[in-house]
MARTIFI-541102 format. One line per field, with one value per residue (C-alpha): residue number from 1; y negated, z negated, x negated; residue in three letters. Coordinates in nm, 3 decimals, m for minus. Layout:
BEGIN
i	(NUM ...) .
north	(Y ...) .
up	(Z ...) .
east	(X ...) .
aa	(ALA ...) .
This chain:
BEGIN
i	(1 2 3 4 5 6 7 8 9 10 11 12 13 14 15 16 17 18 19 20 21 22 23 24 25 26 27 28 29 30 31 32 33 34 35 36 37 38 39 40 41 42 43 44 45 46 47 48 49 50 51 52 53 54 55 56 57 58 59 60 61 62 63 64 65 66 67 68 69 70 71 72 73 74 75 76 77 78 79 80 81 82 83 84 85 86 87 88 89 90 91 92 93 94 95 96 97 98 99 100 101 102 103 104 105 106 107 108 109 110 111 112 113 114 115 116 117 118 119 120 121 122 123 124 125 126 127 128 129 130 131 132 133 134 135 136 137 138 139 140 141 142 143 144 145 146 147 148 149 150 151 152 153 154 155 156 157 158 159 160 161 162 163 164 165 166 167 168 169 170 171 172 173 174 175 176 177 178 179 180 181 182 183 184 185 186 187 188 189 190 191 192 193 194 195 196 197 198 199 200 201 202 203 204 205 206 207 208 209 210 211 212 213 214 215 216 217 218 219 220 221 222 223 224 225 226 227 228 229 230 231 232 233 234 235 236 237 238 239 240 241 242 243 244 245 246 247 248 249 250 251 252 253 254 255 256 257 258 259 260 261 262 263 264 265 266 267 268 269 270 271 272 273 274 275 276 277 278 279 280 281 282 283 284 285 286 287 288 289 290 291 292 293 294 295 296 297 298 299 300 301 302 303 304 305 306 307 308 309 310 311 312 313 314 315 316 317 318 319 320 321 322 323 324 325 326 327 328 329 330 331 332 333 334 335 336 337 338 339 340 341 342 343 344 345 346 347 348 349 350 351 352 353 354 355 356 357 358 359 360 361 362 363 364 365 366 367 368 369 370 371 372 373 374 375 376 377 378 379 380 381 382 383 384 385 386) .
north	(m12.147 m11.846 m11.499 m11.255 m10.943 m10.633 m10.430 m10.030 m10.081 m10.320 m10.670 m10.908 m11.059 m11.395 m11.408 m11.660 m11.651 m11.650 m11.983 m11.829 m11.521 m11.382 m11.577 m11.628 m11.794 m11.674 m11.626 m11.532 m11.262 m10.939 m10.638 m10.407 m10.150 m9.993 m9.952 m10.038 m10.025 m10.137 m9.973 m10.203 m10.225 m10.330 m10.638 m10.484 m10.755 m10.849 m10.966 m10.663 m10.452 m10.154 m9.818 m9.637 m9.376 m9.606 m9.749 m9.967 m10.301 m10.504 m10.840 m10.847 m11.231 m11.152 m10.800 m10.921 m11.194 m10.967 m10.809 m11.135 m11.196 m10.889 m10.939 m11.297 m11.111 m10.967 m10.571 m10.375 m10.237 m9.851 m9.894 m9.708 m9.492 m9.363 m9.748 m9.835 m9.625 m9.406 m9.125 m9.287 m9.514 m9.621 m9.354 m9.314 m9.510 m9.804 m9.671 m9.679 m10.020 m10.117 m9.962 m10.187 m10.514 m10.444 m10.329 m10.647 m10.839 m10.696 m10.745 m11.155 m11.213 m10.962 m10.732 m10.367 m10.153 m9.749 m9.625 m9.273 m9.014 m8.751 m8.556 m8.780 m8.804 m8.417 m8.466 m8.122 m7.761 m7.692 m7.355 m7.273 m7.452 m7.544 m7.811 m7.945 m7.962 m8.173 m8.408 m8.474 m8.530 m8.767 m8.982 m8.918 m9.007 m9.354 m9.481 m9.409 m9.640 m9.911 m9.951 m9.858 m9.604 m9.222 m9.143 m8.806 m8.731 m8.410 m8.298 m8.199 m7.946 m7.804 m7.710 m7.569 m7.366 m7.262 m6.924 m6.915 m7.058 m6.965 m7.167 m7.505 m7.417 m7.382 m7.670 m7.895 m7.802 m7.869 m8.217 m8.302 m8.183 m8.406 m8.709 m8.949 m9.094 m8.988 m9.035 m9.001 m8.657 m8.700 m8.473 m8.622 m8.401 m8.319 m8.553 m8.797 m8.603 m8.223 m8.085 m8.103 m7.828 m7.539 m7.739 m7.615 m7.289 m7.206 m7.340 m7.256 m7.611 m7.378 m7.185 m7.490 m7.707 m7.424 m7.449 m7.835 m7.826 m7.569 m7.803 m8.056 m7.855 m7.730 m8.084 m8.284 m8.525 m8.619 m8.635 m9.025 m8.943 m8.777 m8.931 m8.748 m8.830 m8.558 m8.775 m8.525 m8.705 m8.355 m8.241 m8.542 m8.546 m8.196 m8.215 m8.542 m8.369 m8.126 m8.312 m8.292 m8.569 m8.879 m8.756 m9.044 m8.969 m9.230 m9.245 m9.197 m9.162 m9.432 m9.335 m9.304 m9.561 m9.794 m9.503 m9.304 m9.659 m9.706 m9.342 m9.190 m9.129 m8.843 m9.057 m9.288 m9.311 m9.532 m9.651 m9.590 m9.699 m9.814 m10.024 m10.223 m10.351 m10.581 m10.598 m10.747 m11.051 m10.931 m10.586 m10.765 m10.953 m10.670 m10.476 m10.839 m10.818 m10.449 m10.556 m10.716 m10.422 m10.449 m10.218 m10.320 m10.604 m10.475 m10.205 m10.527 m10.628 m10.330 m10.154 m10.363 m10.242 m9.917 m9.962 m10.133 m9.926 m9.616 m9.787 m9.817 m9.464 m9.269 m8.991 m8.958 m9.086 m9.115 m9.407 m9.624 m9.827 m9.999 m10.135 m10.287 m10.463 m10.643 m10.759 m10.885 m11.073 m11.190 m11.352 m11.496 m11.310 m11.238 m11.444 m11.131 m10.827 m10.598 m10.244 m10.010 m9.741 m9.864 m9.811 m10.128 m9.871 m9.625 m9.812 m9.927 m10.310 m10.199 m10.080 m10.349 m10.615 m10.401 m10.411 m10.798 m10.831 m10.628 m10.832 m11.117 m11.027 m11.007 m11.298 m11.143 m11.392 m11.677 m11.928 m11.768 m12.016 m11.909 m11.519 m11.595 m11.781 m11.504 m11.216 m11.411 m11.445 m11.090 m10.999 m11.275 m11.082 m10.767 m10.927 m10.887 m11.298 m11.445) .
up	(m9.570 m9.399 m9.612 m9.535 m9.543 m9.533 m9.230 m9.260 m9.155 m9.443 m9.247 m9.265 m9.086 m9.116 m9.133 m9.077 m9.344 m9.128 m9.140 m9.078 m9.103 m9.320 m9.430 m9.797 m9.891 m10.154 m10.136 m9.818 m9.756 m9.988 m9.806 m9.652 m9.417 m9.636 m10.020 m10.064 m10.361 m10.461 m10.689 m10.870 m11.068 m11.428 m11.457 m11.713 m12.041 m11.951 m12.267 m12.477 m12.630 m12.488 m12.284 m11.971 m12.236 m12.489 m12.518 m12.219 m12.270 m12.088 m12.011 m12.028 m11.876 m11.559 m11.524 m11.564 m11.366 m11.057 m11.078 m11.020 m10.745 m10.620 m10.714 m10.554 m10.246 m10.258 m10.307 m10.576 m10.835 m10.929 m11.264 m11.487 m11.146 m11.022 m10.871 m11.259 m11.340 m11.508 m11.582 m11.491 m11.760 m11.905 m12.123 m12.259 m12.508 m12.279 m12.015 m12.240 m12.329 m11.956 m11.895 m12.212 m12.085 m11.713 m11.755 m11.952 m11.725 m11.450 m11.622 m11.735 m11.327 m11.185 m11.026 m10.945 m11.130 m11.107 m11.349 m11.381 m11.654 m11.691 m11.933 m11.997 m12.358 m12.352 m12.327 m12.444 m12.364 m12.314 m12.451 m12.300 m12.023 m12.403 m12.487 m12.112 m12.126 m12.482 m12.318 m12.017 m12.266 m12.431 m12.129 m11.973 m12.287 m12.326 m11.930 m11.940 m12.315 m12.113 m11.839 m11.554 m11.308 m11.342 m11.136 m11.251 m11.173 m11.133 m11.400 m11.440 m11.764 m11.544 m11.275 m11.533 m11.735 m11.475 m11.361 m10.993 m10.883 m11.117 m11.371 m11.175 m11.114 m11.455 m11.578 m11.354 m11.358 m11.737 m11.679 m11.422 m11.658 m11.902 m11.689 m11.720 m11.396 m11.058 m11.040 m10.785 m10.743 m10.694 m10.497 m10.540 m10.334 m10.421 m10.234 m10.469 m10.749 m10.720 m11.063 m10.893 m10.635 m10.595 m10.753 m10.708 m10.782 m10.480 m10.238 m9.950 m9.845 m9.647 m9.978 m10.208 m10.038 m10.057 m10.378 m10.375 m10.179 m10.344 m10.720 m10.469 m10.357 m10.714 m10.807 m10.541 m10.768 m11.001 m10.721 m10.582 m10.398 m10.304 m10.268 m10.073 m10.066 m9.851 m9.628 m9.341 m9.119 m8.905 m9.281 m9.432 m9.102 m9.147 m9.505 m9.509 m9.232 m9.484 m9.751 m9.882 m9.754 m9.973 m10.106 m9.985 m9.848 m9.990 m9.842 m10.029 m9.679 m9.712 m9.361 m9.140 m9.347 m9.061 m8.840 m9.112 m9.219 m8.872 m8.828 m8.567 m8.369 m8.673 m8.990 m9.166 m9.464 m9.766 m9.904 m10.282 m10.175 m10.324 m10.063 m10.078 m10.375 m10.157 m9.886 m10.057 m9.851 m9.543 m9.628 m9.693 m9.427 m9.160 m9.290 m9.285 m8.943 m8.925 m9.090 m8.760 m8.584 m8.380 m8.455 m8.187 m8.403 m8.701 m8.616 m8.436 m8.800 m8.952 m8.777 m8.782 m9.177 m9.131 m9.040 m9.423 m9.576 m9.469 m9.560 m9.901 m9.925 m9.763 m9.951 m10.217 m10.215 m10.565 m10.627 m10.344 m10.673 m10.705 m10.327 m10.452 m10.746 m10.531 m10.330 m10.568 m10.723 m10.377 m10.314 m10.652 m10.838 m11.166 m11.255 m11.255 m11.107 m11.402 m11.371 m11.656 m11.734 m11.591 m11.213 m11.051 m10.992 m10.799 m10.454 m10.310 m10.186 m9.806 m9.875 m10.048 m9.812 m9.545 m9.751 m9.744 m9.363 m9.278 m9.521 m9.394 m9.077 m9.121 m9.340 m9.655 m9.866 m9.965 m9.996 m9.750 m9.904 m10.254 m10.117 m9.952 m10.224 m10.471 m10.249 m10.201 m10.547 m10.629 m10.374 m10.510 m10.878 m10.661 m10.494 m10.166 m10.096 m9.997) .
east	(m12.688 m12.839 m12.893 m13.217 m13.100 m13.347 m13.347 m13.454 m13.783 m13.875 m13.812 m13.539 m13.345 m13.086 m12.727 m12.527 m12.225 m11.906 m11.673 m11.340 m11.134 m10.815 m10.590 m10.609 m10.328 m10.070 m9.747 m9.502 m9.276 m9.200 m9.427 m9.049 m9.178 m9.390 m9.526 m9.871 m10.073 m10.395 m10.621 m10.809 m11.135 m11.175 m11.442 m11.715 m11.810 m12.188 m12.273 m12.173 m12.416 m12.416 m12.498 m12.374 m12.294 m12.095 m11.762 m11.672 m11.682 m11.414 m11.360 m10.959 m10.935 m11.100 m10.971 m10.646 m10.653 m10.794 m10.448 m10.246 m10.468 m10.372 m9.955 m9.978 m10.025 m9.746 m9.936 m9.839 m10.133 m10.229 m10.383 m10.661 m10.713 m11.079 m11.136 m11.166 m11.421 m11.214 m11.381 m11.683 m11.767 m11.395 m11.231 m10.908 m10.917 m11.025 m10.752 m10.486 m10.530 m10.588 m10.241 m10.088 m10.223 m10.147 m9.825 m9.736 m9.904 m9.700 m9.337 m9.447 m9.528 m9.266 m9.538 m9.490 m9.766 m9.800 m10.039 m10.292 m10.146 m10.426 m10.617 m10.914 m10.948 m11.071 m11.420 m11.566 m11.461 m11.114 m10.985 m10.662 m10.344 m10.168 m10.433 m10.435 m10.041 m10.072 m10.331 m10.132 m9.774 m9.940 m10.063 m9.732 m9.549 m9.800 m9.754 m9.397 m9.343 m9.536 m9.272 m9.513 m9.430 m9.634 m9.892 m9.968 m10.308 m10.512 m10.677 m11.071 m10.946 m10.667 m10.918 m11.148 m10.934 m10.623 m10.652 m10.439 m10.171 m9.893 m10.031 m10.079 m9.673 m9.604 m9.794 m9.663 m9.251 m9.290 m9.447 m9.221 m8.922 m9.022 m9.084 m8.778 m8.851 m8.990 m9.351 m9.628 m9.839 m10.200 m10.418 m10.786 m11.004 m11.385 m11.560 m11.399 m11.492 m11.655 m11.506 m11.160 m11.344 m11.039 m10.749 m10.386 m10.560 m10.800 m11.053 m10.872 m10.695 m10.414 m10.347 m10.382 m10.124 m9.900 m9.896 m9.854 m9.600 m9.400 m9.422 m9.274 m8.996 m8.907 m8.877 m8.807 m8.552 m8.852 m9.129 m9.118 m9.411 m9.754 m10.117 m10.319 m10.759 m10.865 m11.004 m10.849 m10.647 m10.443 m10.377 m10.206 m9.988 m9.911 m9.834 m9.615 m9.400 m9.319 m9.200 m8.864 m8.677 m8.689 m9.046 m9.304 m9.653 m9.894 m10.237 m10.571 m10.747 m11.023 m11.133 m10.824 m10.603 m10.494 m10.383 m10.176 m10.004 m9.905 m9.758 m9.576 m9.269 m9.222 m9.323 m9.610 m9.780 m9.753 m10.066 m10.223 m10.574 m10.910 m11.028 m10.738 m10.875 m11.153 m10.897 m10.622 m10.463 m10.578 m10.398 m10.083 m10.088 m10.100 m9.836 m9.638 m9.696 m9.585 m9.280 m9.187 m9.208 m9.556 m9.778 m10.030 m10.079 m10.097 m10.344 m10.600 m10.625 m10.652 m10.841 m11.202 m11.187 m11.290 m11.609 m11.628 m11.429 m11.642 m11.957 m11.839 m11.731 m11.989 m12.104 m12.178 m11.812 m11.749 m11.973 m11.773 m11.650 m11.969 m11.909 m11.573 m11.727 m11.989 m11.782 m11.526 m11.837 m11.940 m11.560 m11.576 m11.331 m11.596 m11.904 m12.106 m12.261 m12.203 m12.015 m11.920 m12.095 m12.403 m12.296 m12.388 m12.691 m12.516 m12.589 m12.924 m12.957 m12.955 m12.631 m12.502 m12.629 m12.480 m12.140 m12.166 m12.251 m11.916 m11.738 m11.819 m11.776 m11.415 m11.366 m11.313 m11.420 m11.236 m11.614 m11.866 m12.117 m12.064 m12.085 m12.434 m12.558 m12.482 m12.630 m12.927 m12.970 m12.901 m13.181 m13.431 m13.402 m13.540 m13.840 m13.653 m13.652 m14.010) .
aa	(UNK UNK UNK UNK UNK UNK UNK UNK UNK UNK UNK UNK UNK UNK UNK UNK UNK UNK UNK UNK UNK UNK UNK UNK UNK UNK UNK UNK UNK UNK UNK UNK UNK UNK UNK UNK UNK UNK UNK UNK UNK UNK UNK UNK UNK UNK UNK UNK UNK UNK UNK UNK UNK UNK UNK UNK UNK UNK UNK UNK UNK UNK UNK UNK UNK UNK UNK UNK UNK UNK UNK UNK UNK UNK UNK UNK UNK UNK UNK UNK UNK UNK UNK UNK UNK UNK UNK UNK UNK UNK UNK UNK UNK UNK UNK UNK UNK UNK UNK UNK UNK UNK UNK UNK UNK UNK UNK UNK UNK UNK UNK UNK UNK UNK UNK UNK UNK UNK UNK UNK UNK UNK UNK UNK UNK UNK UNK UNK UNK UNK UNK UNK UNK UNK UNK UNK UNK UNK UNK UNK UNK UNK UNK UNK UNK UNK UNK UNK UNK UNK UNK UNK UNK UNK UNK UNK UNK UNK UNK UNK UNK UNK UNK UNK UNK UNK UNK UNK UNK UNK UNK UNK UNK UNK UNK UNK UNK UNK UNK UNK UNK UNK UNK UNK UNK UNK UNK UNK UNK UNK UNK UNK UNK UNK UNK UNK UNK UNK UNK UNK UNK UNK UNK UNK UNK UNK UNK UNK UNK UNK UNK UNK UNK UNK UNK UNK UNK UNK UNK UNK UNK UNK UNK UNK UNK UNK UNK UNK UNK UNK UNK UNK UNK UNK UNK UNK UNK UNK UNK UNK UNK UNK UNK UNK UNK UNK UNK UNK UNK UNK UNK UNK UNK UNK UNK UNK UNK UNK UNK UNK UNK UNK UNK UNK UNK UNK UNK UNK UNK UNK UNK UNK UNK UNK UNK UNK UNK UNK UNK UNK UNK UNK UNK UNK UNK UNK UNK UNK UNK UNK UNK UNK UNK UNK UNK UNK UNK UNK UNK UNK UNK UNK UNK UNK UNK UNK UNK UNK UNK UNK UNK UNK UNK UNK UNK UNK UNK UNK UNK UNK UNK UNK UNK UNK UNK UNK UNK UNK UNK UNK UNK UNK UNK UNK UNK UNK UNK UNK UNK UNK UNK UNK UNK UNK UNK UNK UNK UNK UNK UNK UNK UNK UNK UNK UNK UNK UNK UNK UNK UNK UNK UNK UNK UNK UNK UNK UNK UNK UNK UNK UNK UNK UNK UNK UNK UNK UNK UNK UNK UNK UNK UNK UNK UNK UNK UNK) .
């Protein structure tokens, strides 16, 4: 079947749904040359009654069964991260019990899982670096009991409340203290989301990852690694260079992703990434192929994402997520076009038609029938099918 899409001046245009691609088989040889993660979305409940502004409502067999999509392919999963809405429509309470069911979902299928330890469940003003440290304990202490791996992630109360430097330091040596196994540091930077503006206790990136990298070095026995979304390609270089030997650099670049994987004659980059989440099996299988040594190869593959992946985050870059849902809808992983917290909204249908073009330009999904038939219908509900 052929798909109108509409153009920027108001016409459409057909598109023929492309026949072949990525392979999407399961299965084949453990990922070895490098550790790559997926972030992955939650799959809202469309029946449940109720508001962007209420309780999340989750439907737990889908969600779930996204992740052992994702673990059949042999990537690993970052759980109750920014790709779930977290933050954004899922709240503690919802992320807590995300963590529970993933992380027993991970040990029954032998996955590997990494999951967000934050400071979420403060919702109103915080008062003082004693309240963040209790939020942060108890996430810690939660993630930890579930038998994931810590990703300790940055912290909208920290950046409100923290007064310089010294007190990201002190904050952090006492989590990482307390941690009973090495866990991942996560630097999101504001374009991701702009109440993290100034974290690690200034605005000044030169100042603030002197500070990072300092926590590092003060801890380099509990740090297993760092994820960087700065979406600054000469800085992650720089910064990875520095790291204390044995201290992994895992990429959050969205934009420069194939590049940083690949490395150089001085290092690479691991990936934590949210657009691995609609590029599952064809992420896998590059970095198979980078296993083998050629990185010519694996850079042909991964390297006609970008323009995708870039599409999807383009400012304003925090609302990329409701990219990733579409098209997780359009390959036929949920029945729905639903998001929590209301943000199936958050991106016009130009840009969501767009989304599916580049998608299935690279053979993304698994049916390019069903994909076109569920776009068109999408865009019929709008008026924008005649």
């Amino acid at each position: 079947m052929t798909v109108l899409l509409p153009g920027a001046d108001g016409t459409f245009r057909t598109h023929e749904p492309r026949r072949d691609g990525a392979v999407h088989a399961t299965g084949g040889a453990p990922l070895v040359s490098r550790t790559v993660l997926s972030a992955a979305h939650v799959v809202a409940d469309p029946y449940a009654d109720t508001t962007p502004d209420g309780p999340a409502a989750v439907d737990w067999d889908a969600t779930l069964a996204f992740r052992r999509h994702l673990w059949a392919h042999g990537l690993g999963v970052a759980e109750a991260m920014d790709t779930a809405q977290r933050g954004m429509g899922l709240d503690w309470a919802g992320a807590a019990e995300l963590i529970r069911r993933s992380a027993a979902e991970a040990r029954a299928v032998g996955g590997r899982i990494a999951c967000g330890a934050g400071t979420d469940q403060l919702t109103g003003p915080v008062a003082d670096l004693a309240t963040v440290r209790a939020a942060y304990e108890e996430q810690l202490a939660l993630v930890e009991q579930s038998g994931a791996q810590v990703v300790l992630m940055a912290s909208r109360a920290l950046a409100a409340v923290a007064r310089g430097p010294e007190e990201y330091l002190e904050l952090y040596g006492h989590l990482l203290r307390q941690a009973s196994e090495p866990v991942v540091l996560h630097w999101l930077g504001p374009m991701f989301d702009p109440a993290l503006e100034g974290y690690w206790g200034s605005r000044d990136l030169d100042a603030a990852t002197e500070t990072f990298l300092e926590v590092i070095a003060e801890h380099p026995d509990k740090v297993d690694g760092v994820k960087i979304s700065l979406l600054d390609v000469r800085r992650e270089v720089d910064l990875r260079r520095r790291l204390p030997r044995g201290v992994r650099c895992y990429t959050g670049d969205d934009f420069h992703y194939p590049e940083l994987i690949a490395g150089d004659d001085q290092g690479f980059s691991h990936a934590l990434l949210g657009i691995f989440d609609p590029l599952g099996p064809l992420a896998a299988h590059a970095v198979r192929v980078l296993d083998t040594g050629d990185t010519r190869a694996f850079r042909e593959l991964l390297d006609p994402t970008v323009e995708l992946s870039r599409h999807l985050f383009r400012a304003p870059t925090r609302f990329y997520k409701t990219g990733v849902v579409f098209l997780a809808w359009l390959a036929g992983h949920q029945s729905h076009f639903t998001m929590v917290g209301g943000l199936h909204s958050a991106r016009s249908l130009p840009h969501l038609a767009r989304a599916y073009e580049l998608a299935d330009g690279l053979g993304l999904f698994p049916d390019p029938g069903l994909a076109a038939s569920r776009l068109t219908s999408l865009l019929a509900v709008y008026g924008g099918v005649r």
